[in-house]
C-alpha positions as CSV (number, residue, x, y, z in Angstrom):
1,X,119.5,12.1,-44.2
2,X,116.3,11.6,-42.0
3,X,115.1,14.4,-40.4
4,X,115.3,14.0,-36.2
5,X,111.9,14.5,-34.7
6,X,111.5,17.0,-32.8
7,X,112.5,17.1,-29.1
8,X,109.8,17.1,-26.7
9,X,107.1,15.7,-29.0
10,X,105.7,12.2,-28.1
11,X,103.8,9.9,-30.7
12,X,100.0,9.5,-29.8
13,X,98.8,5.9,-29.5
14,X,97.1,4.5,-31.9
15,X,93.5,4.2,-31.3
16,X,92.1,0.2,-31.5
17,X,90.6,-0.5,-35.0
18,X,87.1,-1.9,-34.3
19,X,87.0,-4.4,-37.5
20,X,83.7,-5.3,-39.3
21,X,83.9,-8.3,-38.0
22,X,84.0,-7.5,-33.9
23,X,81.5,-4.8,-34.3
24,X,78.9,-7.2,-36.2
25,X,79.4,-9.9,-33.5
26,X,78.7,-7.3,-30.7
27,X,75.9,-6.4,-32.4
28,X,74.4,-9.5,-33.0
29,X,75.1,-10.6,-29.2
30,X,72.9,-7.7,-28.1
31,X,70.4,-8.2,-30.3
32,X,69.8,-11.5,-29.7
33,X,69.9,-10.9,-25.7
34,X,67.0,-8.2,-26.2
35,X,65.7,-9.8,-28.4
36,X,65.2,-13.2,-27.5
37,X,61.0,-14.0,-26.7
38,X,62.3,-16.9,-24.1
39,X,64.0,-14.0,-21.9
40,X,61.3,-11.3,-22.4
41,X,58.4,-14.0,-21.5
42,X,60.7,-14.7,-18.3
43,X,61.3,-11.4,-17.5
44,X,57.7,-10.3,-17.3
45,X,56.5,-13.0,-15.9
46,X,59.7,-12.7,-13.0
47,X,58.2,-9.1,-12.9
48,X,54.6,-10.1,-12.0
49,X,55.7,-13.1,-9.6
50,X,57.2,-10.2,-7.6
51,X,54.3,-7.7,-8.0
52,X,51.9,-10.3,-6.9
53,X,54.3,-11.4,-3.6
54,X,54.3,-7.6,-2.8
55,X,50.7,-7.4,-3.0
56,X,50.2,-10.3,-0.9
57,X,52.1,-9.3,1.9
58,X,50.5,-5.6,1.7
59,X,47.0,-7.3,2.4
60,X,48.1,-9.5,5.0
61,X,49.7,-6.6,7.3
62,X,46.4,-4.6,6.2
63,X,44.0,-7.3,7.6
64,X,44.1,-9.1,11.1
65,X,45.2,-12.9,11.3
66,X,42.3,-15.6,11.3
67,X,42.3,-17.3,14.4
68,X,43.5,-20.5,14.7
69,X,41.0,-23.4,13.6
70,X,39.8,-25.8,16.6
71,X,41.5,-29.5,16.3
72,X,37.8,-30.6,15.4
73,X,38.0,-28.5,12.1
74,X,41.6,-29.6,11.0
75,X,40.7,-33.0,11.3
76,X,38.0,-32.3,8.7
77,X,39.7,-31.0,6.6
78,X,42.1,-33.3,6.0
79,X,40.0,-36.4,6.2
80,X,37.9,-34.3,3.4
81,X,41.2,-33.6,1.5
82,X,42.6,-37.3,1.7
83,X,39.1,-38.6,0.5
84,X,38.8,-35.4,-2.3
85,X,42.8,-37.2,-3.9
86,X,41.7,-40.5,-3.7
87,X,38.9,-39.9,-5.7
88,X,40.8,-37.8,-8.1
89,X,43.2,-40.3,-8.1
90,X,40.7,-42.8,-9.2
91,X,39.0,-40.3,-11.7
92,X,41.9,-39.9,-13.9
93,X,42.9,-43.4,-14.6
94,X,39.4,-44.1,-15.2
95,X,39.8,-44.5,-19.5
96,X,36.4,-43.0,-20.4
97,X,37.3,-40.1,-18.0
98,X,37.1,-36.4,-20.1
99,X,37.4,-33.9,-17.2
100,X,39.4,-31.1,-17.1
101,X,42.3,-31.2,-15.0
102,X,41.4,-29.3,-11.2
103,X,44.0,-26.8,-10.2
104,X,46.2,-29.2,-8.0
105,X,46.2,-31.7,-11.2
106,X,47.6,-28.8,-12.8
107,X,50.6,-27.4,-10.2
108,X,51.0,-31.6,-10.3
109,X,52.1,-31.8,-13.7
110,X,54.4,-28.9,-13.4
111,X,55.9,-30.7,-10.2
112,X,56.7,-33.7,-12.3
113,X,58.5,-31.6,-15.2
114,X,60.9,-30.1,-12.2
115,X,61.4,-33.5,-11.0
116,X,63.1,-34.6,-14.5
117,X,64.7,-31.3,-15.3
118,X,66.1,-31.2,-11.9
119,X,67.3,-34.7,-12.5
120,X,68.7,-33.9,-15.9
121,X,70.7,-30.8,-14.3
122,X,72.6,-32.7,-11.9
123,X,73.7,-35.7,-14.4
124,X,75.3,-33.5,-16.2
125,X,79.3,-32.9,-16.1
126,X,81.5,-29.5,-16.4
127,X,82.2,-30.5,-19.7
128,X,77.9,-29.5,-20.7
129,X,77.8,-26.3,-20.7
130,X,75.8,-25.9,-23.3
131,X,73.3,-28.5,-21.6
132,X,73.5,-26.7,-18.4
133,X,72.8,-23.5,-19.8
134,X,69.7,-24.7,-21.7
135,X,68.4,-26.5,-18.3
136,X,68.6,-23.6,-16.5
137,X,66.9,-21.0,-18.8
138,X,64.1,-23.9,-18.8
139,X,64.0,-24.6,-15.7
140,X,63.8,-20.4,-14.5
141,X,61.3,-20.2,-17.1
142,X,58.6,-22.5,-16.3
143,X,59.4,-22.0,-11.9
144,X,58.4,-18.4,-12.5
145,X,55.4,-19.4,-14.7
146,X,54.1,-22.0,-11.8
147,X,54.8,-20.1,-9.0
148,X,53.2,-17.3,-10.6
149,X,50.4,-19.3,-10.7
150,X,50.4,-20.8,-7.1
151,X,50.9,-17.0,-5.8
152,X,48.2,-15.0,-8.2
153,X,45.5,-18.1,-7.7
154,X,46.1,-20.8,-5.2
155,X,47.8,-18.9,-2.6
156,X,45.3,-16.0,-2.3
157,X,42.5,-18.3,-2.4
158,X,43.8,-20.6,0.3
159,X,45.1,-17.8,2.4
160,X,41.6,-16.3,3.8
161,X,40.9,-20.0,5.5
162,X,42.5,-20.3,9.3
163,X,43.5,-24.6,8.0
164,X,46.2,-23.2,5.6
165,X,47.5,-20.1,6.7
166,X,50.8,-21.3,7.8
167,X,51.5,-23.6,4.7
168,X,50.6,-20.6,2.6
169,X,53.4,-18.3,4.2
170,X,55.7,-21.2,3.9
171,X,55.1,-21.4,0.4
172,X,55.9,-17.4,-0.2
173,X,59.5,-18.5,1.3
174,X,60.5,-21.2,-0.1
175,X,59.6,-19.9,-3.7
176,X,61.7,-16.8,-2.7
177,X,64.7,-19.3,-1.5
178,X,64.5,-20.5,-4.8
179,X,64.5,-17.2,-6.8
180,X,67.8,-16.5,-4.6
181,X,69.3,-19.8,-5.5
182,X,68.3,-19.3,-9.4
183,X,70.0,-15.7,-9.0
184,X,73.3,-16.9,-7.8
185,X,73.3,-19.7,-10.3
186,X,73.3,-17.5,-13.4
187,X,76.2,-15.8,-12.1
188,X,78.6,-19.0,-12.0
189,X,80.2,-20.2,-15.0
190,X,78.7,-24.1,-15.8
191,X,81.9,-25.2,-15.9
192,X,83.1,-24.2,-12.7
193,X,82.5,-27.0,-9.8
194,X,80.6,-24.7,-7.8
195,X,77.9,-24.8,-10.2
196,X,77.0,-28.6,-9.7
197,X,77.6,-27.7,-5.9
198,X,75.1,-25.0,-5.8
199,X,72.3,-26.9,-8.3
200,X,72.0,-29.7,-5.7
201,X,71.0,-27.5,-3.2
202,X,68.0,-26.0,-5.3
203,X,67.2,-29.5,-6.2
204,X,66.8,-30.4,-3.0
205,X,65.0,-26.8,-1.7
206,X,62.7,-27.1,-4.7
207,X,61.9,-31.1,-3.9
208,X,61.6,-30.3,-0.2
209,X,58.8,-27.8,-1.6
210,X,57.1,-30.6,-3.5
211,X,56.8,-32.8,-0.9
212,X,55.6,-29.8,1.4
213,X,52.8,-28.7,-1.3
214,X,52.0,-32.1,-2.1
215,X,51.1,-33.5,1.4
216,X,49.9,-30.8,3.6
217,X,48.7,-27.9,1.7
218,X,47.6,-29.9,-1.8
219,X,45.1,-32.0,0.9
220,X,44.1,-29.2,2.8
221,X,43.1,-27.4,-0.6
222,X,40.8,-30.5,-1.3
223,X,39.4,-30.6,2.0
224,X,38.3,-26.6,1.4
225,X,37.2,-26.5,-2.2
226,X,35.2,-28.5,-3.9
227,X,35.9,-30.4,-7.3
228,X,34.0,-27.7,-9.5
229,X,35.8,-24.4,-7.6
230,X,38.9,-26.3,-7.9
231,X,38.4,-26.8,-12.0
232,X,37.5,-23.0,-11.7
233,X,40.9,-22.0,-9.9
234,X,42.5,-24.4,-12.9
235,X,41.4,-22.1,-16.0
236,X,42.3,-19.0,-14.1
237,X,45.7,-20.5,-13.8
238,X,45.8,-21.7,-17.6
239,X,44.1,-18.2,-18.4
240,X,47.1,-16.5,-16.4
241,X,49.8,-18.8,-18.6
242,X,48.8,-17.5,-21.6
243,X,48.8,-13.6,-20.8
244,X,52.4,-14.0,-18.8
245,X,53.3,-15.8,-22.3
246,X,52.1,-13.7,-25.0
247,X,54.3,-11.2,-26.4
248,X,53.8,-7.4,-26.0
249,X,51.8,-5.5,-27.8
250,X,53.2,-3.1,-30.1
251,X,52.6,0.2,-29.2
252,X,50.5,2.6,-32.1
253,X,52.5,4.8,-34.5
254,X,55.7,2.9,-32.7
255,X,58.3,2.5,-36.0
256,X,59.7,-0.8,-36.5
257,X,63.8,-1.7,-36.2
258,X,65.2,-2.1,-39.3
C-alpha cells in the first residue's frame, strides 16, 4: 500500500529549467546588443551631439545678444551668399574641377542621403520589418553624425554674426524635434500602423529642415565666409567624423572577454 503523505505538507513548485539552449540565446542577444560597433559609434556620437547643444546654450546665456544687423547689411549678405552658390554651383560641374568640397557641399551630400532614406522608409509596408529596422538604425546613425557636425562647427561659427542668429537657434530645435521623433520611433513595433504614421511626420520635420538650411542659413553662410574658411570649416567637420567613428580605445592592463 502507498504511504499517504503527510497532512499539512504542500509540494514545492518546481523551479523553471533554464535549458542550454535559452540560456545561450540570451546570451548571445546581449552580447551582440553591447557589442555591436554600429550602436556604440551611435551612442557616443548621440552623447557628444548633446554635450555640444549643452555647451552652446551655456555660452549664449553667458554672453549678450548681437544686435540686430541694419537692412543694408542683410541685403549683403545674401546677394554675397546667392552669388558665393552660384559659383559653387558652376565650380563643381566644371570636369577638370579638383577642389575639396566647402562645408555646405558637405552638410549637402548628407541632405541628399536623408532625402532617399527617408524615401525608402515610407515605401515600405508592415510586412518589412526587417527593412524598417535597418532604415532606422541608418538613418539615427548618420542624423547624429551630421548634426553633430552642423552643431560642433557650422553652428558655433555662424552663431557670433547678428545675419544668422535666428536661423542658428532654429536649427538647435528642429534637430532636437527630430531626436524626440527618432526616440518615440524605436519604441513602436514596425509592424504596427503607428509606425508608418509617426515616420511621415519626421520625414516631413527633417525635409522642412532641409529646405530651411538650404535657403536661408546655407546662403547666409556664403555671404559671411569666404570659399577658403568654408574648405576650412569642411575638414574640421570630416576631422570630427572620424573621431565620433573610431572605436574606443582600450584601456592599459584592461583584460580581454573571453
Amino acid at each position: 500500500m502507498a504511504k499517504k503523505k503527510a497532512a499539512g505538507k504542500t509540494t514545492k513548485p518546481r523551479k523553471a529549467v533554464k535549458t542550454k539552449t535559452t540560456i545561450s540565446k540570451r546570451r548571445a542577444t546581449a552580447t551582440s546588443r553591447e557589442k555591436s560597433p554600429t550602436k556604440r559609434a551611435t551612442t557616443a556620437t548621440s552623447r557628444k551631439k548633446t554635450a555640444a547643444r549643452a555647451g552652446a546654450a551655456r555660452k549664449r546665456r553667458s554672453k549678450p545678444a548681437p544686435k540686430a544687423p541694419s537692412r543694408i547689411a542683410s541685403v549683403t549678405v545674401a546677394a554675397m551668399g546667392t552669388l558665393g552658390g552660384a559659383v559653387s554651383a558652376v565650380t563643381r560641374r566644371l570636369p577638370w574641377s579638383k577642389a575639396a568640397p566647402d562645408a555646405i557641399e558637405i552638410l549637402e551630400q548628407d541632405h541628399r542621403r536623408f532625402e532617399d532614406l527617408l524615401k525608402q522608409g515610407e515605401d515600405t509596408t508592415e510586412r518589412a520589418r526587417k527593412t524598417r529596422l535597418e532604415l532606422l538604425a541608418r538613418l539615427e546613425s548618420e542624423l547624429n553624425a551630421h548634426e553633430l557636425m552642423e552643431e560642433r562647427v557650422l553652428y558655433p561659427a555662424l552663431q557670433s554674426h547678428p545675419e544668422a542668429r535666428d536661423i542658428v537657434l532654429e536649427g538647435y530645435e528642429e534637430h532636437h524635434v527630430a531626436d524626440l521623433i527618432l526616440a518615440e520611433l524605436r519604441d513602436v513595433a514596425t509592424d504596427d500602423e503607428q509606425w508608418g504614421a509617426k515616420f511621415k511626420v519626421l520625414k516631413e520635420n527633417v525635409e522642412h529642415h532641409i529646405q530651411e538650411e538650404e535657403g536661408e542659413m546655407f546662403r547666409t553662410a556664403r555671404g559671411i565666409f569666404s570659399r577658403e574658411e568654408l574648405q576650412d570649416l569642411a575638414a574640421r567637420m570630416v576631422a570630427l567624423t572620424r573621431r565620433s567613428s573610431a572605436p574606443p580605445r582600450r584601456a592599459k592592463g584592461a583584460s580581454r572577454s573571453r
